[in-house]
LUMGUTI-662156 format. One record per residue (C-alpha): residue in one letter; x, z, y. Coordinates in nm, 3 decimals. Last residue first. Example, Ala and Ser with C-alpha at 12.3 -4.5 7.8 and 13.67 -1.06 7.14 Angstrom:
% residues 2
{res=S | east=1.367 | up=0.714 | north=-0.106}
{res=A | east=1.230 | up=0.780 | north=-0.450}
This chain:
% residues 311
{res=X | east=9.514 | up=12.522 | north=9.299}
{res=X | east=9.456 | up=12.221 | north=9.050}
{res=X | east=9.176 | up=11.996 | north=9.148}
{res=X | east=9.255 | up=11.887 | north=9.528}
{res=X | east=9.640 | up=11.973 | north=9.503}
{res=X | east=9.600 | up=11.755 | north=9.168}
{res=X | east=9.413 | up=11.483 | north=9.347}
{res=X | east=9.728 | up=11.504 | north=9.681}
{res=X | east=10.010 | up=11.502 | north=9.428}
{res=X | east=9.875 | up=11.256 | north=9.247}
{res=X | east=9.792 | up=10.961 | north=9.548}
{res=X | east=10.123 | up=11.056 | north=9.645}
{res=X | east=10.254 | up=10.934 | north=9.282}
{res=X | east=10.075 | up=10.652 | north=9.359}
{res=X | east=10.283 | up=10.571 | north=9.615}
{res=X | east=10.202 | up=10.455 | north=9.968}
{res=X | east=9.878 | up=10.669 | north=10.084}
{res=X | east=9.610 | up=10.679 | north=10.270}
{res=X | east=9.366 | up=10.952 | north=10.309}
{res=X | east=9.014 | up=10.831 | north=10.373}
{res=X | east=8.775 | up=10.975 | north=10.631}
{res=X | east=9.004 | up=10.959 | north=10.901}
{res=X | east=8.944 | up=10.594 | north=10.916}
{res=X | east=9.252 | up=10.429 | north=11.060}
{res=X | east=9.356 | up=10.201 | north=10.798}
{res=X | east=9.017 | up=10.090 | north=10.691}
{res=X | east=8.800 | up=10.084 | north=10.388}
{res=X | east=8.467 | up=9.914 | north=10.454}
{res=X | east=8.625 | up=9.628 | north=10.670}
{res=X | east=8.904 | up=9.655 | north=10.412}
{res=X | east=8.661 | up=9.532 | north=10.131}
{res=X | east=8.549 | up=9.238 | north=10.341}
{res=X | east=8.925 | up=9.104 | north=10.382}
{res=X | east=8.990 | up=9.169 | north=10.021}
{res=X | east=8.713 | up=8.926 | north=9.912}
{res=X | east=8.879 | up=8.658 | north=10.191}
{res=X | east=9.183 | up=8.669 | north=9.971}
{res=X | east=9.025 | up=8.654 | north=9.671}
{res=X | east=8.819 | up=8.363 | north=9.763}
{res=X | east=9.161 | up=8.217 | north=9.841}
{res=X | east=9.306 | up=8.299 | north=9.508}
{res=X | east=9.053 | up=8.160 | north=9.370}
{res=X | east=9.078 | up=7.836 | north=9.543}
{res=X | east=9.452 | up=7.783 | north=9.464}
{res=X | east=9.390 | up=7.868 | north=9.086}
{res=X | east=9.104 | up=7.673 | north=9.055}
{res=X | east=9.240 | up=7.386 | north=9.219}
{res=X | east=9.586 | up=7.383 | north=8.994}
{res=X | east=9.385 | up=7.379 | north=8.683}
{res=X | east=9.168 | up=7.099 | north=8.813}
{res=X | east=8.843 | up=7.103 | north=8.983}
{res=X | east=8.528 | up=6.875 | north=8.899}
{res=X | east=8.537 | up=6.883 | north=8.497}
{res=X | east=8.279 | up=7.048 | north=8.428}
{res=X | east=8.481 | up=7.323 | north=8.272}
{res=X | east=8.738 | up=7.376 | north=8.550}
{res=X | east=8.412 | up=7.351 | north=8.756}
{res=X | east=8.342 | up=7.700 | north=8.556}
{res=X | east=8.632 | up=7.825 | north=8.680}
{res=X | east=8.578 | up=7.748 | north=9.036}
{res=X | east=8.208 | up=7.940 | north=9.010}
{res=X | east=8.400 | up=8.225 | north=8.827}
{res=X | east=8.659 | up=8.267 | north=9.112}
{res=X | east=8.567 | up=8.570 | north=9.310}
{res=X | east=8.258 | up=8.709 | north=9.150}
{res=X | east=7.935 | up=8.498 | north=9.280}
{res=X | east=7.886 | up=8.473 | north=8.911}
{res=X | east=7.676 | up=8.775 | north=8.868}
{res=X | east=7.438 | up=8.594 | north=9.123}
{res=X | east=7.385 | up=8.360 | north=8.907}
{res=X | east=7.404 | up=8.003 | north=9.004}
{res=X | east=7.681 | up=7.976 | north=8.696}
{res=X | east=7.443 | up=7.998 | north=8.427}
{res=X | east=7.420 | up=8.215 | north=8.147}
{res=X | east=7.329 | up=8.048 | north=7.817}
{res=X | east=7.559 | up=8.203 | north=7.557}
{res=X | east=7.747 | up=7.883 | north=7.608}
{res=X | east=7.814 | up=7.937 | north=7.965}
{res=X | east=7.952 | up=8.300 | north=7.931}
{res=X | east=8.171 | up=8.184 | north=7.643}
{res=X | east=8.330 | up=7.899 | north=7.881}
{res=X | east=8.386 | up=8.132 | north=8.137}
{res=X | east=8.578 | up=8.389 | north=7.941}
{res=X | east=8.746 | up=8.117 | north=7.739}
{res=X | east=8.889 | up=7.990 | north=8.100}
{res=X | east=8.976 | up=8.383 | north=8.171}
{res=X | east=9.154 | up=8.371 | north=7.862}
{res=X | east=9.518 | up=8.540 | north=7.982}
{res=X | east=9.713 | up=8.263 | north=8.124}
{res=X | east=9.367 | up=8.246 | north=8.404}
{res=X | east=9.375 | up=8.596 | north=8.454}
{res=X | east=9.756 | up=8.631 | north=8.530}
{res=X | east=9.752 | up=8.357 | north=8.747}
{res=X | east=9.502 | up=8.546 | north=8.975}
{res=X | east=9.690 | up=8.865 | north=8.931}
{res=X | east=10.019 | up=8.722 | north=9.071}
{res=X | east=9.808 | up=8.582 | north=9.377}
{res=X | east=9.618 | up=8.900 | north=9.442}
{res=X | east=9.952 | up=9.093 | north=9.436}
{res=X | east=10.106 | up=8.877 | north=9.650}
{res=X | east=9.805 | up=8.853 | north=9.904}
{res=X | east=9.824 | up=9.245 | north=9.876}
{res=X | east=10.178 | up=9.182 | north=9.987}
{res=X | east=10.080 | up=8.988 | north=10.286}
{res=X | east=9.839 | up=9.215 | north=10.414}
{res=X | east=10.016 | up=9.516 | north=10.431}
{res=X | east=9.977 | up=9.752 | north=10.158}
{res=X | east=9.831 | up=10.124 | north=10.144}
{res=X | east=9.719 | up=10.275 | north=9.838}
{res=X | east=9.327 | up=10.483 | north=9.880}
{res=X | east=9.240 | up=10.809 | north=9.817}
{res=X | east=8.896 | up=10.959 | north=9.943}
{res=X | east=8.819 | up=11.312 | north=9.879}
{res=X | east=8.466 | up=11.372 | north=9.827}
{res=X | east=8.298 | up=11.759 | north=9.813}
{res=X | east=7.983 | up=11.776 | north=9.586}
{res=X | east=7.647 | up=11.849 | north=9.615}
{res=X | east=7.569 | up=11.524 | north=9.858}
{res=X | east=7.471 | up=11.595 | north=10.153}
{res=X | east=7.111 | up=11.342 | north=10.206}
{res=X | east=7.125 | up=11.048 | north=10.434}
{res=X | east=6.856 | up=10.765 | north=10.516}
{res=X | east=6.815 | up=10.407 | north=10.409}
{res=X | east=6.515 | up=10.298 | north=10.458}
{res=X | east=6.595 | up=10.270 | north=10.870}
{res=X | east=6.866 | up=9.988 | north=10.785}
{res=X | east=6.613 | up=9.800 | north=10.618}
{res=X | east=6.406 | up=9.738 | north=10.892}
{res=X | east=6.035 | up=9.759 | north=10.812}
{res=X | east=5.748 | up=9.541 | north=10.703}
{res=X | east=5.785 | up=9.658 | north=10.332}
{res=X | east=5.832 | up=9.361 | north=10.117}
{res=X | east=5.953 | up=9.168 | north=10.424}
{res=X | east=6.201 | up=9.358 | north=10.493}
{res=X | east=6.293 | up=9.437 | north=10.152}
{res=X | east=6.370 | up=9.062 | north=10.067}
{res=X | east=6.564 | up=9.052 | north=10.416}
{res=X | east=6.848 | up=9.290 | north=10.272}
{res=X | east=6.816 | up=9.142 | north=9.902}
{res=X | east=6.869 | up=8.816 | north=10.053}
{res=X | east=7.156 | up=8.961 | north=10.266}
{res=X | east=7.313 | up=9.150 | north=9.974}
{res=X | east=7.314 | up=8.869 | north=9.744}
{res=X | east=7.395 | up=8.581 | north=9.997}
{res=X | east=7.723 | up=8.822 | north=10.099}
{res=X | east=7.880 | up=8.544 | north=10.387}
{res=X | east=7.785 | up=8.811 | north=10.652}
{res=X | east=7.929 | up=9.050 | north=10.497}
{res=X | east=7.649 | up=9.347 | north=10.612}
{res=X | east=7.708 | up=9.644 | north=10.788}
{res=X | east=7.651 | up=9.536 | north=11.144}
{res=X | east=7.341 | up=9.305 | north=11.022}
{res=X | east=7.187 | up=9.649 | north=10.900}
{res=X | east=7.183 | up=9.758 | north=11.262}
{res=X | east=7.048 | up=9.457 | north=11.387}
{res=X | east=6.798 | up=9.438 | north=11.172}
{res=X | east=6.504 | up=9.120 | north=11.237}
{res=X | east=6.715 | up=8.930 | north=11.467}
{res=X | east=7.089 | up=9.001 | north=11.329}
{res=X | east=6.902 | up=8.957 | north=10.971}
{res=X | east=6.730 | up=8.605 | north=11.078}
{res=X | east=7.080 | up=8.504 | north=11.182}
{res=X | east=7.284 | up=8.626 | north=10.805}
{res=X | east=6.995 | up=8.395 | north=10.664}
{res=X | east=7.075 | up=8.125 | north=10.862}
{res=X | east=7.511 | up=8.177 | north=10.786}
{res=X | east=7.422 | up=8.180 | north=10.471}
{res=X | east=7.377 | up=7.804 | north=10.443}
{res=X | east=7.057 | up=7.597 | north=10.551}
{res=X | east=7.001 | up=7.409 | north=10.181}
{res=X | east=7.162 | up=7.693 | north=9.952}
{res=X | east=7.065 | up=7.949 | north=10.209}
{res=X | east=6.705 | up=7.879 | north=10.179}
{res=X | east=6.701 | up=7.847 | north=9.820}
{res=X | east=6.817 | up=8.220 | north=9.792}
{res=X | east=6.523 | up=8.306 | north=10.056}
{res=X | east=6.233 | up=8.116 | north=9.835}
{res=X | east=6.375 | up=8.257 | north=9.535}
{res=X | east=6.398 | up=8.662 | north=9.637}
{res=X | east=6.071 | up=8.627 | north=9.810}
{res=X | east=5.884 | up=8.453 | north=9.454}
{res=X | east=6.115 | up=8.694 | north=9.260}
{res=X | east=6.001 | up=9.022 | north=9.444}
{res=X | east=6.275 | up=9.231 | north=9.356}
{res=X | east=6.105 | up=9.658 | north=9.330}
{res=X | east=6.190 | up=9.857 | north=9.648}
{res=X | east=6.343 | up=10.216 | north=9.586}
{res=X | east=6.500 | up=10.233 | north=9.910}
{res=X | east=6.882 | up=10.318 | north=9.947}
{res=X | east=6.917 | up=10.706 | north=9.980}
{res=X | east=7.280 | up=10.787 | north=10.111}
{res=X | east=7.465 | up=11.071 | north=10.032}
{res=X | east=7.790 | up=11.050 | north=10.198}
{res=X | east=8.012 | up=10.960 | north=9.923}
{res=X | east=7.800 | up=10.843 | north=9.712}
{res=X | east=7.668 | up=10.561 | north=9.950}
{res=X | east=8.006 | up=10.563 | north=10.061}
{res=X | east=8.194 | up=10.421 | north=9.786}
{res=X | east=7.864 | up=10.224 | north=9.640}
{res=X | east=7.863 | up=10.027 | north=9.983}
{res=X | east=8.198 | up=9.987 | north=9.989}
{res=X | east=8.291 | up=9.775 | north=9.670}
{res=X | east=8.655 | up=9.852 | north=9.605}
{res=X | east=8.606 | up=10.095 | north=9.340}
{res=X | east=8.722 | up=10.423 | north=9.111}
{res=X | east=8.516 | up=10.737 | north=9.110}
{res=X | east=8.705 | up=11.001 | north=8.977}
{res=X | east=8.510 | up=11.291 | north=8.844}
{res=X | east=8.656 | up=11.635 | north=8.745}
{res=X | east=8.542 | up=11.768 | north=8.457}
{res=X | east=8.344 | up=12.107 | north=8.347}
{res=X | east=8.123 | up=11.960 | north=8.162}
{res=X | east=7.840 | up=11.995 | north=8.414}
{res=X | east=8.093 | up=11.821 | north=8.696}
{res=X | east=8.096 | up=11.516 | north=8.449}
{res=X | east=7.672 | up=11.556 | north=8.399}
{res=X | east=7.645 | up=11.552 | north=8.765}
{res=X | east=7.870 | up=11.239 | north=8.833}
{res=X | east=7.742 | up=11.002 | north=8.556}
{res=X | east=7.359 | up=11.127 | north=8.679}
{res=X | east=7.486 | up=11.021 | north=9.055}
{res=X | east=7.637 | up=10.719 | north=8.934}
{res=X | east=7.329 | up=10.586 | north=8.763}
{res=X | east=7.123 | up=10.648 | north=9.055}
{res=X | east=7.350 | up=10.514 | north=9.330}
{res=X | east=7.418 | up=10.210 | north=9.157}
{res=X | east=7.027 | up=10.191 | north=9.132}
{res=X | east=6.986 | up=10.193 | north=9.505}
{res=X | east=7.256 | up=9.959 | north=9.516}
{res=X | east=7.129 | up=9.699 | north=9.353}
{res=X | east=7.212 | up=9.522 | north=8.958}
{res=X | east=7.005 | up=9.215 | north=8.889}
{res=X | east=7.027 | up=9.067 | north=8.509}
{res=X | east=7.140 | up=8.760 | north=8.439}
{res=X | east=7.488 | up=8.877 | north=8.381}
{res=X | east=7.411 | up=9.121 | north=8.132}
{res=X | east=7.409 | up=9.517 | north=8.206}
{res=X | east=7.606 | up=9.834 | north=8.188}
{res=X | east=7.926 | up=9.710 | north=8.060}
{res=X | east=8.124 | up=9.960 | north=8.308}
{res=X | east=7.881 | up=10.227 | north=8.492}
{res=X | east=8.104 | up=10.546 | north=8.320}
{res=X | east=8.475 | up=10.540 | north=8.171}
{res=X | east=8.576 | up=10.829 | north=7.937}
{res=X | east=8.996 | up=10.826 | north=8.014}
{res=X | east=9.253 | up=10.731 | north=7.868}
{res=X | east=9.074 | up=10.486 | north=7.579}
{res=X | east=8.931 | up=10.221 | north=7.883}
{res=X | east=9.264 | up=10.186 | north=7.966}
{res=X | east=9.391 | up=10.056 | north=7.615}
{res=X | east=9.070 | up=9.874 | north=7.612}
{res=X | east=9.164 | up=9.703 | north=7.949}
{res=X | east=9.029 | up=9.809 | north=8.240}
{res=X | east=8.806 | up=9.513 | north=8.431}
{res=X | east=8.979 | up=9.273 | north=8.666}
{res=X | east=8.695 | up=9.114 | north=8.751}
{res=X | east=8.795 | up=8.767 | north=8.611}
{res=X | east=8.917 | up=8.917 | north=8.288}
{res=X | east=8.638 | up=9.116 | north=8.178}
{res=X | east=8.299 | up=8.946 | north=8.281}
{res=X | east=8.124 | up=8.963 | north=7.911}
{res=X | east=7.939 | up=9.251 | north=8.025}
{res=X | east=7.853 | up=9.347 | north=8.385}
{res=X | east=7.904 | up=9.631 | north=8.531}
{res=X | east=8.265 | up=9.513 | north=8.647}
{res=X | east=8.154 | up=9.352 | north=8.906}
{res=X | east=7.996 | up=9.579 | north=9.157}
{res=X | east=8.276 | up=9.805 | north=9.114}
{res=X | east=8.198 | up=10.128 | north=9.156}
{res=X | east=8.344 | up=10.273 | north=8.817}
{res=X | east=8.314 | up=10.643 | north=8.715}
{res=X | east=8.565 | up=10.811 | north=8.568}
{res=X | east=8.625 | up=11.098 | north=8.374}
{res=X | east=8.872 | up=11.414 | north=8.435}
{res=X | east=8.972 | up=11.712 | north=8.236}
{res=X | east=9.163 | up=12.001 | north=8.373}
{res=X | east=9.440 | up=12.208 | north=8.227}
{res=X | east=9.749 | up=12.113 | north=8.454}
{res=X | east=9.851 | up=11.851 | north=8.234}
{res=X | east=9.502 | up=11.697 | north=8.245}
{res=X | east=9.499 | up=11.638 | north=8.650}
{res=X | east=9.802 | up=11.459 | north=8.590}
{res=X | east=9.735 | up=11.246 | north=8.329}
{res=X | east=9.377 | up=11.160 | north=8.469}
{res=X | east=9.546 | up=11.130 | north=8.815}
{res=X | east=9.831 | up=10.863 | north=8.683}
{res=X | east=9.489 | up=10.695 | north=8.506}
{res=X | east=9.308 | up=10.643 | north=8.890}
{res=X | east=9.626 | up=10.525 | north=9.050}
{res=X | east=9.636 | up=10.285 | north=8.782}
{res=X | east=9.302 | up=10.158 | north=8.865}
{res=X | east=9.300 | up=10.155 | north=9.188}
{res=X | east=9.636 | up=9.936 | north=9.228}
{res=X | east=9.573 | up=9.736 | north=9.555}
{res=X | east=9.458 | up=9.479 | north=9.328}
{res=X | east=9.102 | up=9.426 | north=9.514}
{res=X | east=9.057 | up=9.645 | north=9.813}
{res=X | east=9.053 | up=9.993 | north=9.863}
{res=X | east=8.924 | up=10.330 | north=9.650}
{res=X | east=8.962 | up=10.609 | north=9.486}
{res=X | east=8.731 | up=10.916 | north=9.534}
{res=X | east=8.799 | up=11.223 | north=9.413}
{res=X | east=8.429 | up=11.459 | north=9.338}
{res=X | east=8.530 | up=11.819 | north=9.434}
{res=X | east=8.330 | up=12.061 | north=9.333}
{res=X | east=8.156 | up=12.263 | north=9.645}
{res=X | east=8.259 | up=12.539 | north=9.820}
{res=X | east=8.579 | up=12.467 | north=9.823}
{res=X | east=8.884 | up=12.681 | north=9.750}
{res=X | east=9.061 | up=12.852 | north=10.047}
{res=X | east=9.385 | up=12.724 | north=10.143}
């Protein structure tokens, strides 16, 4: 086999608790032992925001010590986090891995930041128009998503394709830049080859088992502090109308705290948004995409990173 052309960039990826993360670390080992460093860089559109640990499944500080870690902690709750600027901070974090001489491993179940590096897409460089961004958001908390999700299928069909349609983040910020600019957002965001060669790994479960996973996670969070989590979060003044806190099972955490849901509620109910969260990432990531190469061990996922990095 004839070496690439261009580094190779690994990509790991799937939906929640399908094991990402210590698929990603077994690689990091592995990929050391045979002489070459590795970093990683987190696309997780979650876990870039501090204080949300627990309930986003973040790597632990014992993780966090394996391996340099890039786009985790990178900004507060309150504050907005987009794609196009996903793709900015990842694309610096990848070139100045590759310029030391490392291998990056980009580690995330959130699609759009996946493939966005992954096939070089340019999202536009729209400023958030709070007025727009309010008026819309309001909208779908009177009307429901599924209105706003509507006036996208109308005004962008092509972007509607690619959208969750229960996403109000992504659709809000979808129409908000439609109306900013007076074009469909699907035709702002164009294609570029990247400079590096992607592999995409990815653990294959059936659907019940990744339910089982989910489930034992879920009640692992909540006997490990995610309740304090919440609780600290709301008395440092965030609030749980945040976007930030559309993560699967804050917003039934926090009505632990007010009082309105039970112990046993929260965990059912998060475990359900979980559910349906892992139902969304597999429409980005699925079983018959030649694009990614699926796996059933981790150790597979290895063999296949160090073949990539190593001969």
């Amino acid at each position: 086999m004839s070496a690439p052309s261009k580094p190779v960039v690994l990509f790991v990826v799937g939906p929640t608790a399908s094991g990402k993360t210590d698929a990603a670390l077994a690689i990091v080992d592995a990929l050391r032992g045979c002489g070459r460093p590795a970093e990683i860089v987190n696309a997780d559109s979650r876990q870039v925001y501090r204080g949300m640990s627990i309930g986003t499944a973040k790597p632990s500080s014992d993780e966090l010590a394996r391996a340099p870690h890039h786009l985790v902690d990178v900004v507060d709750p309150s504050d907005g986090f987009s794609l196009a600027e996903f793709l900015r901070l990842a694309r610096a974090a990848i070139a100045e891995i590759l310029a030391r001489g490392a291998t990056p491993i980009v580690v995330g179940g959130t699609g759009q930041y996946a493939w966005g590096l992954a096939e070089g897409w340019q999202a536009p460089e729209v400023a958030p128009n709070p007025e727009i961004r309010a008026r819309l958001e309001a909208e779908a908390t009177a009307l429901g998503v599924a209105v706003l999700f509507q006036r996208l299928q109308a005004a962008d069909p092509e972007a509607a394709t690619l959208m969750d349609s229960r996403n109000v983040r992504r659709l809000v910020r979808a129409l908000e830049v439609i109306e900013i600019t007076g074009r469909p957002f699907s035709e702002q965001r164009t294609k570029e080859e990247p400079p590096f060669e992607s592999r995409m790994l990815a653990l294959s479960f059936s659907r019940a088992d990744l339910y089982e996973r989910i489930d034992a996670r879920v009640d692992s969070m909540l006997a490990s502090g995610w309740v304090h989590e919440v609780e600290s979060l709301l008395a440092a003044g965030y609030t749980s109308d945040l976007p930030a806190f559309s993560s699967a099972g804050y917003r039934e955490v926090a009505q632990l705290l007010a009082g309105v849901l039970s112990m046993e509620q929260v965990a059912e109910k998060a475990k359900t948004a979980t559910h349906r969260l892992a139902r969304s990432q597999a429409n980005w990531f699925r079983a018959g995409d030649e694009r990614i190469s699926w796996h059933r061990t981790s150790e597979e996922i290895v063999q296949e990173a160090v073949q990539a990095c190593c001969s």
